[in-house]
N, C-alpha and C positions, 0 to 999 in steps of 0.2 A: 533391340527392343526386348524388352524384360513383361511377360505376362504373367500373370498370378492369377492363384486359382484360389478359391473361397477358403481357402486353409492357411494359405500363404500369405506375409504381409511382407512388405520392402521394408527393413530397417535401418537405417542409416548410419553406423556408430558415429558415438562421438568421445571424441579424444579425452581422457582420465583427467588430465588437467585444465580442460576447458570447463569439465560438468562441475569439475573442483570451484575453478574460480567463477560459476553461477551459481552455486549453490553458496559460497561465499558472499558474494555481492546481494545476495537475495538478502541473507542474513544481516549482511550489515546497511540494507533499506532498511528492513524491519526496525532495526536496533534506534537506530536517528529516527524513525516515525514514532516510536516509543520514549524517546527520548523528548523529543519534541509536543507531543500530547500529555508529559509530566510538564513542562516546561508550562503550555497554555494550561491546565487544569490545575497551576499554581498561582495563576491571573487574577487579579484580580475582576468580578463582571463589566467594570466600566472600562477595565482596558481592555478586554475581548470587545466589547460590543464599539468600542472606536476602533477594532482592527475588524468588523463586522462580523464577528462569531458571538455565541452564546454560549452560556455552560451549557445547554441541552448537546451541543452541537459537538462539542469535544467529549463528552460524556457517550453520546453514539456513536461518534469515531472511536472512541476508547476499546469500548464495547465488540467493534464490527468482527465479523466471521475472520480467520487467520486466510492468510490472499489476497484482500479486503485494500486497496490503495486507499490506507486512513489520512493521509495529506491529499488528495483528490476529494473525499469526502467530503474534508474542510471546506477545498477551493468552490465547490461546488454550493455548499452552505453559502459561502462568503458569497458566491457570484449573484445568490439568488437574494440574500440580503441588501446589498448594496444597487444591484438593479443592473 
């Protein structure tokens, strides 16, 4: 049993090549969510708004804080659109 005192924290390592390939994978969400939000904010409005999105919508996704799951944002848009 391992007890810790207000000074002390448990911390876990974790493996060079693991943090590697998440910090990788993060990057290349990022990169296709970016890529993907040029792709709709080259749409035209009438075909956004037949896949249920609006420019407002891609435009605040575009926009959102960096962390931000901008294809969640969408889905979320879209669920609330379409009903």
């Amino acid at each position: 049993m391992t007890m810790l005192t207000e000074s002390q924290t448990l911390v876990r390592p974790v493996a060079p090549a693991r943090f590697i390939a998440t910090i990788a994978n993060h990057i290349a969400a990022f990169r296709l969510s970016r890529r993907t939000l040029r792709d709709f904010a080259a749409m035209d409005d009438h075909i956004l708004q037949d896949i249920g999105l609006s420019r407002a919508d891609v435009d605040r996704a575009s926009l959102a804080e960096l962390g931000t799951d901008r294809m969640a944002m969408l889905d979320r848009a879209r669920a609330r659109r379409l009903g």
